[in-house]
LUMZAKE-199667 format. One record per residue: residue in three letters; x, y, z of N, C-alpha, C in turn. Coordinates in steps of 0.2 Angstrom, whole numbers, plus 5000, padded with zeros to 4 digits. Each point is the difference from the previous one (the first is absolute). Layout:
# residues N
AlaXYZXYZXYZ ...
This chain:
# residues 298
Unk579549845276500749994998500150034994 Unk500550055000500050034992500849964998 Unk499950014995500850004995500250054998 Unk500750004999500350074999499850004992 Unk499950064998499650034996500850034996 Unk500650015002500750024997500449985003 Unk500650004997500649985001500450045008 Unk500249965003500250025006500550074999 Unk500349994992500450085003499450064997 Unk499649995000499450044999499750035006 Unk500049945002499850015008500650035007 Unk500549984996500550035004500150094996 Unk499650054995499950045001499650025004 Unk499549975001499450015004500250015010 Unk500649955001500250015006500650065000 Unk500250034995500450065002499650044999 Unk499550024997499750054999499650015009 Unk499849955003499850015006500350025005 Unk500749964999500650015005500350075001 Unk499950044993500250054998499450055002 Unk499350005002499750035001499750034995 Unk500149974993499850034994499050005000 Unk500149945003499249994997499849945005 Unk499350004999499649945004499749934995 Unk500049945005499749974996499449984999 Unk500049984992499449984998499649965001 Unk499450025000499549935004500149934997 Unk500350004992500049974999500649945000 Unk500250015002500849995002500049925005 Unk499549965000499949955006500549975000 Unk500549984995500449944999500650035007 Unk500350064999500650055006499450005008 Unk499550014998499649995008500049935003 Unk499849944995500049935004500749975002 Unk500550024997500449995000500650035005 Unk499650065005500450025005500550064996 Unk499850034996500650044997499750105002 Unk499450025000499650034999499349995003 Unk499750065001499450015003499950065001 Unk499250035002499950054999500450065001 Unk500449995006500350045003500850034998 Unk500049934993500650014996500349945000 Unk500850005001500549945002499950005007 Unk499949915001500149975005500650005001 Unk500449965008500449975002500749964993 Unk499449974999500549934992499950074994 Unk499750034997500050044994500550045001 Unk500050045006500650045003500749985000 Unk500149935002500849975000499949984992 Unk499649994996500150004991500450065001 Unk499750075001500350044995500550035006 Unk500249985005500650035003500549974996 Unk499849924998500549934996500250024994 Unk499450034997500050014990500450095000 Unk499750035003500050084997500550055005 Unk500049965006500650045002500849965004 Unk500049945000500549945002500249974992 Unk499550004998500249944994500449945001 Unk499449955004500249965004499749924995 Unk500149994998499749944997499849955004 Unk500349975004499849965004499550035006 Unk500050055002499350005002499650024997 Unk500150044995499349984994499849965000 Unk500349954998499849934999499649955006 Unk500350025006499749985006499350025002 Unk500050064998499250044999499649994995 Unk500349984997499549984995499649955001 Unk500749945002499849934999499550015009 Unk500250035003499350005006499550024998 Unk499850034998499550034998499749974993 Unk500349964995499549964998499749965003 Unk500649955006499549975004499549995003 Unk499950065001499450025003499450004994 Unk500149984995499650004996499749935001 Unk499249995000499749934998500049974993 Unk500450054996500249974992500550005001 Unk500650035002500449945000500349945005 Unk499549995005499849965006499649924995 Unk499750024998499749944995500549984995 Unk500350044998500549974994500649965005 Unk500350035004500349965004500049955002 Unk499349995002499949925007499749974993 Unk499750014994499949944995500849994997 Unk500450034996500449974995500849995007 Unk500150035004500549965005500149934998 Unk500649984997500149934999499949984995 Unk499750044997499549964992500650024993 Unk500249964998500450014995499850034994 Unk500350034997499750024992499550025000 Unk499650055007499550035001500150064993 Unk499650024998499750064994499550055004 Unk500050054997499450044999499549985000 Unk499749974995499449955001500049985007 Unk500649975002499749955008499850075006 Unk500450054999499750065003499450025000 Unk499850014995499350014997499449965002 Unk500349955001499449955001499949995009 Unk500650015004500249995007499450075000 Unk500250044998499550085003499549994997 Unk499649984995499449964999499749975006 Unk500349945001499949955005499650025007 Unk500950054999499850055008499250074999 Unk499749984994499550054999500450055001 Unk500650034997500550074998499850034994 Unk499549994996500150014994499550074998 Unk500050065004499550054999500750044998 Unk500150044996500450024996500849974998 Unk499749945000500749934997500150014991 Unk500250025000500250014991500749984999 Unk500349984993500549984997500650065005 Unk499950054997500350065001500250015008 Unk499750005003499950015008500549945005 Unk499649954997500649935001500650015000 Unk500150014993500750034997500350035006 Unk499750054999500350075005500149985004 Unk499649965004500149965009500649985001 Unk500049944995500649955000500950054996 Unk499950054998500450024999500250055009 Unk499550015003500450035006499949965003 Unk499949945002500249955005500750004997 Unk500449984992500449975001500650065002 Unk499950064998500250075001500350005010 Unk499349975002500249995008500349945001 Unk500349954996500449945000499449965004 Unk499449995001499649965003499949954994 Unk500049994995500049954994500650034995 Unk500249944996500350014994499350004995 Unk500150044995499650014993500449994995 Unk500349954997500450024994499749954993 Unk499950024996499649964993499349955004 Unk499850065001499349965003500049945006 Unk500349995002500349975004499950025009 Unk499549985004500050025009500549965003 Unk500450035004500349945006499850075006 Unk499749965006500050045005500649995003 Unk500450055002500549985005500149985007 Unk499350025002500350025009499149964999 Unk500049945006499449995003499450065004 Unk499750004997499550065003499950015008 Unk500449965000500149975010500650055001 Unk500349994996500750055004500050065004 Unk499650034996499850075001499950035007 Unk500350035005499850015008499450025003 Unk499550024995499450025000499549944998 Unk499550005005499649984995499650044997 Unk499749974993499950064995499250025002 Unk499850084998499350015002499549964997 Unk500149964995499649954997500149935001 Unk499849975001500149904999499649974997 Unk500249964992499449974999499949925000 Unk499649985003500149924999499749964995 Unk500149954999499949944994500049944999 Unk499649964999500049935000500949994995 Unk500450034997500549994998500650025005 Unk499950025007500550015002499849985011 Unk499849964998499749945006500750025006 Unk500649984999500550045003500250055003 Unk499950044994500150074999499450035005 Unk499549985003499550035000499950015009 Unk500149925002500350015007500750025003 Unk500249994995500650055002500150085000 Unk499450054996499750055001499850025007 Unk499449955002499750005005500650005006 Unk500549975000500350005006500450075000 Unk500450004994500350095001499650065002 Unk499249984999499550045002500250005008 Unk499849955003499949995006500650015005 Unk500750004999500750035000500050064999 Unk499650044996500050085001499650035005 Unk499649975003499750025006500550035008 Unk500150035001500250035008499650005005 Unk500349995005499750005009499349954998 Unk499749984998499549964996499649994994 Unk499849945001499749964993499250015002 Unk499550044997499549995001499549944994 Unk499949974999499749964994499349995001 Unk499650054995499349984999499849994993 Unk499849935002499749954993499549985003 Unk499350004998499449965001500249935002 Unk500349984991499949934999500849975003 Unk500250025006500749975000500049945000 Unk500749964999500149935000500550005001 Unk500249935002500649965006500450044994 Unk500149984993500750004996500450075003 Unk499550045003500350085002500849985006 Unk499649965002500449995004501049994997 Unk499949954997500849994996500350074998 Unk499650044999500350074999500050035004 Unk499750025007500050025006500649985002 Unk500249925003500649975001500450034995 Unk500149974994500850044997500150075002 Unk499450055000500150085002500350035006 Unk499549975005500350045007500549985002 Unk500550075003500450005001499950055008 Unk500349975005500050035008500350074999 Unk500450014997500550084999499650054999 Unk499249974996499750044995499450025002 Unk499749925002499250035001499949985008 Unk499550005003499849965006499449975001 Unk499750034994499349985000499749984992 Unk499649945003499749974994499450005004 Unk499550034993499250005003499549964990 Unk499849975001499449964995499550035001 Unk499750034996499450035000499249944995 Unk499649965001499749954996499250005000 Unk499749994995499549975002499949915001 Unk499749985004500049915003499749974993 Unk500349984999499949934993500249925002 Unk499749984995499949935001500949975002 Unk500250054992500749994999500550015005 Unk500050045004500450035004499949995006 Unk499449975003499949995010500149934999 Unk500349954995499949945004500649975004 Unk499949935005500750015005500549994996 Unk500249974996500550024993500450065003 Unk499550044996500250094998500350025007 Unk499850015005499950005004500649965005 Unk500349964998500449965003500650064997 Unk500249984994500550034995500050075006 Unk499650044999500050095003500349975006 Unk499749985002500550005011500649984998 Unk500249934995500650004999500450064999 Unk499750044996500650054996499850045006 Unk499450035006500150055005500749975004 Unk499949945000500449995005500950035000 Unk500049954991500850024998500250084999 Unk499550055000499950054999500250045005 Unk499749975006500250045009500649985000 Unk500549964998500749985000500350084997 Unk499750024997500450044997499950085001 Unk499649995006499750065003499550034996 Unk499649984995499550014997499149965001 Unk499550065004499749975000499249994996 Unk499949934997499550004994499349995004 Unk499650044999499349985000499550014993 Unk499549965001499649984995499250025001 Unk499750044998499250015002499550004996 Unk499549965000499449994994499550065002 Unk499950054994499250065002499649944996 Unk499450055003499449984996500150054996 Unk499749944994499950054992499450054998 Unk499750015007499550075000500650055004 Unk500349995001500550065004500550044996 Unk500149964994500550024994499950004995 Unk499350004997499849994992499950075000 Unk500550075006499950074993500949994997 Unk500349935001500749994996500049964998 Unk500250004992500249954996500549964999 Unk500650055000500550014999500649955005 Unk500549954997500549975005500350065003 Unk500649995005500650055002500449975004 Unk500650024997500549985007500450065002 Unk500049995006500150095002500650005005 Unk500550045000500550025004499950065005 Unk500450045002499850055004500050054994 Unk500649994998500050054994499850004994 Unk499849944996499949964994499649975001 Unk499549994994499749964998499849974994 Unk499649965000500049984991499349964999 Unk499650034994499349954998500449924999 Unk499649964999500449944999499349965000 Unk500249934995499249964998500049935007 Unk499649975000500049985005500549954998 Unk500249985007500649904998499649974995 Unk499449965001499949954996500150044992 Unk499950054999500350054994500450004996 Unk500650015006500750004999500349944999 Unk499749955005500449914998499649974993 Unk499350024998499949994995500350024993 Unk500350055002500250074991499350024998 Unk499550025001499450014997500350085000 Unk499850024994500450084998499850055004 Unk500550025003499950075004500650035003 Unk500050065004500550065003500150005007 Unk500550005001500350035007500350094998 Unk499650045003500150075000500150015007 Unk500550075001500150035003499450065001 Unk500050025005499450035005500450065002 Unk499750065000500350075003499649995006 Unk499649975003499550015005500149955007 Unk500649995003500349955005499650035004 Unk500350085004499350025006499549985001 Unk500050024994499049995001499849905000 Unk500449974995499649935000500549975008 Unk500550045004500249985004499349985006 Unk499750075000499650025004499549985000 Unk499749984990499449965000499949905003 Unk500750004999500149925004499949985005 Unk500350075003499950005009499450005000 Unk499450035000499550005001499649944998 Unk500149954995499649954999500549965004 Unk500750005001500149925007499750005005 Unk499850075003499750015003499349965005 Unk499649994991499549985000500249934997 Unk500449955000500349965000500049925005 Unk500149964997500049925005500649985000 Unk500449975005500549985000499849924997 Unk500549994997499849934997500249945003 
């Protein structure tokens, strides 16, 4: 995760100068490449409607729309957002200590912060006035979900409710592989699927104590059944755990999208971790198909 190293109209020379053909960017430049603005190849898509917005419309409102997207996409300011939302009389320090928390703090300096929180407030994503944070807009607003999620025993709410937007972003299917799944998946399955969108739900699992008894197992056919109402078919398959220990990793996969993600009992507890976006759908699409294959129906 980097921090902007200068002030956004500093940066905003940096995107004319690209835009303009003038020159390439620096390797060192990571704060314009996390953030969707830049990249090897120059201006991306969003860097590009910066400077059609700044240097040749002089558009302020899409400036500022560009901007405020592409912070979002930031996991600093994705942390400041889901900690101080709501919180009154949030500071600087309470920033500081939120990206602490979040283990953010590899080039976190006074200066840096500074800098951050004066381009959120630039992008109207917070006010900053005499020390002072209010985040404006719930970090949910946002029609994206963001490339980073991070969870926390202080946002128990907030955490499941990630988990479900994830699940909501999936098309034509929900792949879900968690070793250690649990019933609680279900509550999110239910609130997500939608008939319009997907038509298949598949569980990927290892058989645990927690998970095969008639309980667990009563719940799942209930929600298969509610499920087929909706022209959505869910199955669930236990592998053996010699068939899959060359992946660690959770995933919930669409056709087109996917995302790493910690297992449920992770995510229902807040124990500290990420929901990241995945550039690899294809391939983990294909790697799925191949262990259901090798699969028990439950």
């Amino acid at each position: 995760m980097t921090y902007p190293s200068r002030p956004w109209p500093s940066y905003l020379d940096v995107i004319k100068s690209l835009g303009e053909r003038r020159g390439q960017l620096d390797a060192s430049e990571g704060f314009l490449t996390e953030t969707g603005f830049a990249n090897a190849h120059g201006l991306t898509e969003l860097g590009s409607a910066v400077f059609r917005a700044v240097f040749i419309e002089g558009d302020e409102t899409a400036k500022r729309t560009a901007l405020r997207k592409g912070l979002m996409r930031s996991p600093l300011v994705l942390a400041i957002c889901q900690a101080l939302f709501g919180v009154p009389n949030a500071t600087k320090a309470n920033a500081e200590a939120a990206l602490r928390y979040q283990a953010l703090s590899v080039g976190l300096t006074d200066r840096t912060l500074g800098t951050l929180l004066t381009m959120m407030a630039e992008a109207q994503i917070i006010t900053y006035k005499r020390g002072i944070i209010y985040v404006l807009d719930s970090p949910f607003a946002e029609g994206e979900v963001p490339r980073s999620v991070f969870i926390s025993r202080e946002t128990p709410f907030s955490n499941v409710l990630w988990l479900t937007r994830v699940l909501r972003e999936c098309d034509g299917h929900i792949y879900w592989l968690d070793k250690h799944f649990q019933a609680s998946g279900f509550e999110a399955l239910a609130d997500a699927a939608e008939g319009s969108r997907i038509n298949v739900i598949r569980i990927l699992s290892l058989k645990l104590d927690g998970n095969s008894s008639p309980r667990v197992r009563k719940k799942y056919q209930s929600l298969q059944q509610e499920l087929a109402h909706k022209g959505i078919d869910l199955q669930w398959r236990f592998i053996d755990s010699k068939l899959i220990r060359d992946t660690h990793d959770r995933w919930i996969i669409g056709e087109i999208s996917a995302r790493n993600v910690p297992d449920v009992g992770t995510i229902m507890s807040g124990n500290h971790s990420e929901i990241s976006l995945s550039d690899h759908a294809s391939k983990l699409n294909q790697t799925f198909d191949d262990y259901w294959k090798q699969g028990t129906p439950v």
